[in-house]
N, C-alpha and C positions, 0 to 999 in steps of 0.2 A: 783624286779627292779621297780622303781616307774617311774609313767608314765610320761609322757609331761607336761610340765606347761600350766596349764588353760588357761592363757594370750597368750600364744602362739598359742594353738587351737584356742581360741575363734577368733583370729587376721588370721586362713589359712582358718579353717574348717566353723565356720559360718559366716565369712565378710574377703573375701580375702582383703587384705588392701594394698596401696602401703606402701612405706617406710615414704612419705609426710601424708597420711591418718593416720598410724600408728602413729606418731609425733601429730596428731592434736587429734586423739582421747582419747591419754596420757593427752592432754595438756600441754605437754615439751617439747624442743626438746633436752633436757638432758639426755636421756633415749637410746642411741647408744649403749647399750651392751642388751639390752634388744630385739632390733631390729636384732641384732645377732641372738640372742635365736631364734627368728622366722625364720632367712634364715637356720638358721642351720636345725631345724626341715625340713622347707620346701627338702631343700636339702636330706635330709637322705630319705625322703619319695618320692623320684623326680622319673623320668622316661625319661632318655635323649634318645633325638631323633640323625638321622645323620645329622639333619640340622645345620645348622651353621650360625652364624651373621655375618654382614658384619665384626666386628671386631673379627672374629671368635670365639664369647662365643657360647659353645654348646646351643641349644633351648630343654626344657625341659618342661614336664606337671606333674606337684606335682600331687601325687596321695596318697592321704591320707584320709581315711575313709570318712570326710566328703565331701570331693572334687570328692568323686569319686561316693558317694550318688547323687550330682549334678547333675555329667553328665549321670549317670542311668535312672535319671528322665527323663534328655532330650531324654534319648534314648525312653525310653516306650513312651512320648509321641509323638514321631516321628515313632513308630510301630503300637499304637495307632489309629492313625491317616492313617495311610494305610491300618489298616483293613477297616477302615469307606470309604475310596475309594476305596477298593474290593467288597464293597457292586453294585459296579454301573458293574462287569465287564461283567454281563451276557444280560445289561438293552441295548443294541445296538447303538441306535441314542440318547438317554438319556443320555449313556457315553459320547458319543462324545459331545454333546449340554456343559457336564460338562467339559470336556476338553479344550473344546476352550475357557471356560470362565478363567478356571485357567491359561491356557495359555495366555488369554488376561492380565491378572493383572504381572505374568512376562514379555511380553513383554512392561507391560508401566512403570516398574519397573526397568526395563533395559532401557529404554528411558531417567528416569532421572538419572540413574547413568552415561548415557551417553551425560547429554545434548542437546538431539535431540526431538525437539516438535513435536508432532505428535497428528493428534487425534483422538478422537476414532475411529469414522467410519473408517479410515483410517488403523486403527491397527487390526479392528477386518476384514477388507477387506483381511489384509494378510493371516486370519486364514480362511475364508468363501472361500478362491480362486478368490476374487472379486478384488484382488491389479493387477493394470494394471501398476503403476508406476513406473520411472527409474531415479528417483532423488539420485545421488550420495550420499548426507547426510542420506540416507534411506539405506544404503548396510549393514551399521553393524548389524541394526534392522532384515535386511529380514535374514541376516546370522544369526543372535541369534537362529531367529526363526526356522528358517532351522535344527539349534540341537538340540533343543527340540525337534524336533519331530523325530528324528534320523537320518534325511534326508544326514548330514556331518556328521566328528567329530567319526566315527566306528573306525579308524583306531587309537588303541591306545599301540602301540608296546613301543615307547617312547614320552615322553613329547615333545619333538621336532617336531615327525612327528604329536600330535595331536594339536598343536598349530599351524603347519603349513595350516592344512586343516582349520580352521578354519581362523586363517588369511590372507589368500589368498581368500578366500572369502567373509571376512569383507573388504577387498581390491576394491574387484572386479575386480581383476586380477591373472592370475597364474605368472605370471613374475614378481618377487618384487624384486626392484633395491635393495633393502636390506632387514633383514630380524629383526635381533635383532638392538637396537638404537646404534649410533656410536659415541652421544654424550652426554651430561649429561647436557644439556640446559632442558630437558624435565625436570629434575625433581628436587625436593625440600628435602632439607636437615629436614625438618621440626625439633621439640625438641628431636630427639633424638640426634644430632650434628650429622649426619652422613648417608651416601646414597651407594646405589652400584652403582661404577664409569663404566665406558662404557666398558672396555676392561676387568673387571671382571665377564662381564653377562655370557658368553659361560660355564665359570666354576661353578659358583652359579647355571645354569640351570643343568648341570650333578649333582650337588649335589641335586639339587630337584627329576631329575630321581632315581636318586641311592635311594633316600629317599621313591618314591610313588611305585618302585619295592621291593625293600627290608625291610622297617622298620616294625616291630612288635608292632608299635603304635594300640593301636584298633580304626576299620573302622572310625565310625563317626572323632572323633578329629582328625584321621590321614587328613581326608579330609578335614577339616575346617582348621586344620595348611597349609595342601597345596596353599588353599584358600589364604589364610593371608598371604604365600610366595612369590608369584607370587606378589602383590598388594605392598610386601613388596621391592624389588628388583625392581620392574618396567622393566621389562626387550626387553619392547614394547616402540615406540614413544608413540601410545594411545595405548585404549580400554585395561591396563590392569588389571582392576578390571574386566571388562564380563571375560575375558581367565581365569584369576580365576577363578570365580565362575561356567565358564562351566568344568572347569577341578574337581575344589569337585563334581560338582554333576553327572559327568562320573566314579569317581573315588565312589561314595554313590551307583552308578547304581549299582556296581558289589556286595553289598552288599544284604540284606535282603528286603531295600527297593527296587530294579528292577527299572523298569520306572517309577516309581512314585518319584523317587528323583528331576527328572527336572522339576517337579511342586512345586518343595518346594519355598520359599519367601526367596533364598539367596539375590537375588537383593535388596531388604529395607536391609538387614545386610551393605552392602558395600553403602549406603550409609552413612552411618558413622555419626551416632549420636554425640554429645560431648564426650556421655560416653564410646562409642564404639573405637571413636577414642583417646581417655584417654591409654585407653587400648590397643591398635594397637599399641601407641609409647611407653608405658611400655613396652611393650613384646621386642620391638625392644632395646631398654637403655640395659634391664637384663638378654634376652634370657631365662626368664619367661612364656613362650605360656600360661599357665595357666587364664592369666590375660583376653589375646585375648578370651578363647577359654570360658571362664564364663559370660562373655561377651555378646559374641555370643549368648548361649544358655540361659541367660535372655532375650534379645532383640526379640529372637526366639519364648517367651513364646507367647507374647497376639498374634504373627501375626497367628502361631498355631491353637492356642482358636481361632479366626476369620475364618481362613482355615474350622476347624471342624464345626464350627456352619453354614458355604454356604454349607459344604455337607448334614448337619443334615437336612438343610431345601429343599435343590435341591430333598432328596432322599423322604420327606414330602411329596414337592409338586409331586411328578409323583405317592405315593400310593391315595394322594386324589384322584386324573385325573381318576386315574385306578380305583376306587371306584367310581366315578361319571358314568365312563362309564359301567359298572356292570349293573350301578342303570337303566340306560337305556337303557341296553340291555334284563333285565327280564321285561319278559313278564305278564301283571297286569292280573290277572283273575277277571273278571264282573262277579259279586254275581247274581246267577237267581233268580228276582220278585218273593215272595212269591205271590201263587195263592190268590185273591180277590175275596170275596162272594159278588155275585151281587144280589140283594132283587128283588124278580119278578115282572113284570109285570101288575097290574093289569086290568083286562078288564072293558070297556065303561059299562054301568048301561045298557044305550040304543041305540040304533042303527037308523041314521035318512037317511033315503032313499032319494038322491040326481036325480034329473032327468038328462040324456045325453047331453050332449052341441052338436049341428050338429057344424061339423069341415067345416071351409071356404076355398073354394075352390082353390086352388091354379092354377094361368097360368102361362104358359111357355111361356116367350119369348126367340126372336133368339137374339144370342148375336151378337155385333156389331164389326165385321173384320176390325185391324188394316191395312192403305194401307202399304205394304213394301215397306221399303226405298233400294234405290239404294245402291249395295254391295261399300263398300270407294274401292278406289282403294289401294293397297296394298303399303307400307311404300317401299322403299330403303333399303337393307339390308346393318348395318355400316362394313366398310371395317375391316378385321382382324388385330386386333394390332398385331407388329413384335414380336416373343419373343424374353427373353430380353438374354441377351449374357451374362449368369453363367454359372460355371461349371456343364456340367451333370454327373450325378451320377446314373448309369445304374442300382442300386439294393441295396436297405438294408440289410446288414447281419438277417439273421433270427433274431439274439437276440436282433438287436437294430428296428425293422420292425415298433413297436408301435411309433407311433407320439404324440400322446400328451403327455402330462407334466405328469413326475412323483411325486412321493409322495415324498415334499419339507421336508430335513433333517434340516435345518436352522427354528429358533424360532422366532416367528412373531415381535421381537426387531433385530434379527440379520439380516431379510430381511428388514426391517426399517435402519439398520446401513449401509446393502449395498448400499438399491437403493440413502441413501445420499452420501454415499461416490462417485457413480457413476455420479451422479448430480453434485459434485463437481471436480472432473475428466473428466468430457464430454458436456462442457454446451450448447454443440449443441442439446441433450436429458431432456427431460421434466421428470417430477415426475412419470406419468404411465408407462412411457417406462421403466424408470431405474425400476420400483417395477417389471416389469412383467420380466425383465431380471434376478434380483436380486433371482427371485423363479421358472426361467424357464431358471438353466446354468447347467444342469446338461452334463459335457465333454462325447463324446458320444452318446448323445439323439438327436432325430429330432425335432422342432416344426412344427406348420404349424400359417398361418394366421388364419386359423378357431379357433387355441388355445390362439390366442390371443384374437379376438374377444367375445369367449365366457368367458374367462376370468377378461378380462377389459370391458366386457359389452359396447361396441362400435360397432360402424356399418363396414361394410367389407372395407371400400375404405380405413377408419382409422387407421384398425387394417393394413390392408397391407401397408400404408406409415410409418405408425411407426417399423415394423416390418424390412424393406428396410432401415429405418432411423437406425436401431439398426446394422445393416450391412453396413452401409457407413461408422459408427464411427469404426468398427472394432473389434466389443463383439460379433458377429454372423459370419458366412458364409451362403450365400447364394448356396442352390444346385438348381438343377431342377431335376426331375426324370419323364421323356415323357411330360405333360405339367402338371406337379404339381411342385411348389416350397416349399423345406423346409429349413430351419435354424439350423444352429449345431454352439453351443460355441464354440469359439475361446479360447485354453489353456492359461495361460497368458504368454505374452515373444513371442506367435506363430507369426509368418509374416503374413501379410498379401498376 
């Protein structure tokens, strides 16, 4: 039986083509049975899913040797790549230093797919525990955040109830006068002539469950189509390119990558390139996902290579650190002086006899007695200042007992990033206060003014007004325990 026409391969398997590409790369557009050839092939090699187009064409991913070379690739590279962040899971506070960085470039990646300016210090204050904020336009941001780190978003029985926990807290509220959109003002018909109307969402969204519980799609694409579904449908007023992309990468979790899925860079995909978006409205016209889904995993390529090379160099810089501190911790052995021959002495020819000097006689006088001065009369002792009216705190738990500051897990940029952030949040507070707060928040610890003072190298009246100043604005508590006063961070959100 002879095989496929070259033209047909070269047009799926090395350069998926649309039907317009296909036309121009002929140079004809006389060439309509030709382009047959290639649906037909694609077809016979398809792999249809339960999903469904708004104009009900089934969604399908051609899977034909070379198409399926592709996504192979993407897969290793995306295994790949999780081994290289396996290397960090034993390194402690190293992991975490790397976490938040990855987590900072998704959350500013999610920023702009959402519109919302924010900036750094401010982003990376979410992740350090330094965010004090309650700006409305900030709730989808801190929700994002929030599932990343698993905080929301467990509960994923059905699409329904994981979209709910998630948007009732992009809300910031549990009571949502509505839930799915009730009109079709929010959204655009864009080229593919055509949109899901408001009173088809409840039905397209079971078709998407039915689809992320039962399709035999494999992992990756099933969850980049889900991705592309939700984004497709719009089945939210906003945010729902984030509900996307958090539903693939809850949906990638349960696979091979674990938690490392919600560090991946779905956010730059949805924002939607030319070519990305070329492909979004293909897939939408043909119920071709193929288009979507190669797409993707070109786009996917360089952010990848990028991803790999911050761990290659994160996981550098801490063997040099580690190899520096080796260096200075062995102990240098001092080579012992070869013994040195001393040439003798030799002795005088002659010897010249010197007469005695009589010694001068020395007198003693009486030394001369200071008159004493009358004793001063003794000072006024200053009256006892009142203590000041804080809560007392009768005893430290044994484990929390030690006062000073502990060993800062934050990287001398990211307490750089807080105390501005805090500075720009509190401008009743100066640049030492926010820095000594920025590396002395740890929830649960005591400070004292002495740990300020020797810290910021300042004198005691200092350290304890700034200290008092850092508990007026509402980042400390003040305790007293008999007459000593200590300081304990304030959770963020906690009352005062």
């Amino acid at each position: 039986m002879p095989g496929p026409n070259p033209l047909v391969v070269k047009y799926t398997d090395e350069n998926y083509v649309t039907k317009q590409g296909f036309f121009s790369a002929l140079g004809s557009s006389l060439v309509e049975r030709l382009w047959e050839n290639v649906l037909s092939y694609r077809a016979a090699n398809s792999i249809r899913t339960r999903l469904r187009t708004v104009s009900q064409l089934p969604i399908a991913l051609t899977d034909t040797e070379g198409v399926r070379a592709k996504l192979a690739l993407f897969r290793k590279r995306l295994l790949d790549l999780k081994g290289e962040y396996d290397r960090f899971e034993t390194l402690g506070e190293e992991k975490d230093k790397l976490d938040r960085n990855l987590l900072f470039q998704a959350l500013h990646g999610i920023c702009d797919v959402e519109g919302v300016k924010l900036s750094e210090p401010t982003l990376r204050a979410m992740l350090t525990g330094m965010y004090r904020d309650t700006a409305t336009d900030h709730y989808p941001i801190v929700a994002y955040r929030d599932f990343l780190r698993g905080d929301i978003g467990n509960d994923f029985a059905t699409c329904g109830s994981f979209f709910y926990q998630l948007y009732t807290s992009i809300s910031g509220t549990d009571e949502l006068v509505s839930f799915y959109r009730v009109t079709d003002a929010t959204v655009g018909q864009g080229r593919a002539g055509e949109y899901a109307k408001y009173n088809d969402i409840e039905s397209l969204v079971a078709n998407l469950e039915d689809f992320v519980a039962h399709d035999p799609l494999p992992d990756i694409p099933k969850a980049m189509l889900a991705m592309y579904f939700v984004d497709y449908i719009q089945p939210f007023v906003g945010h729902n390119a984030m509900l996307g992309i958090a539903l693939a990468k809850k949906m990638l979790s349960r696979t091979e990558l674990g938690s490392f899925a919600s560090l991946l860079p779905l956010e730059r995909i949805m924002l939607k390139t030319p070519k990305v978006r070329d492909a979004f409205l293909e897939t939408a016209k043909t119920g071709d996902f193929t288009y979507a889904m190669l797409a993707i995993a070109e786009e996917m390529g360089p952010l990848l290579e990028s991803m790999g090379n911050d761990l290659t160099k994160a996981l550098t810089d801490i063997m040099r650190r580690e190899f520096r501190s080796e260096m200075h911790e062995t102990p240098v052995e001092t080579p012992k002086p070869e013994p040195v021959e001393v040439a003798p002495i030799a002795k005088p020819a002659e010897t010249v006899e010197v007469a005695p000097v009589e010694p001068t006689p020395i007198v003693a006088v009486e030394p001369t007695r200071p008159t004493p001065e009358p004793p001063a009369a003794p000072s006024p002792k200053p009256a006892p200042k009142p203590i000041e009216e804080v809560p007392v705190l009768e005893t430290i738990p044994a484990s929390e007992r030690t006062v000073f500051a502990p060993r800062v897990s934050l990287s001398d940029k990211e307490v750089k990033m807080a105390a501005r952030y805090i500075v720009e949040t509190h401008p009743d507070l100066n640049r030492q206060q926010a820095l000594f707060f920025a590396s002395h928040s740890t929830i649960g610890r005591y400070y004292t003014i002495q740990d300020y003072k020797k810290t910021m190298k300042v004198a005691y009246e200092t350290a304890r007004t700034s200290m008092d100043r850092l508990a007026t604005s509402g980042l400390y508590k003040k305790l007293r325990i008999k007459n000593k006063y200590v300081y304990t961070p304030r959770a963020a959100g906690e009352k005062e």
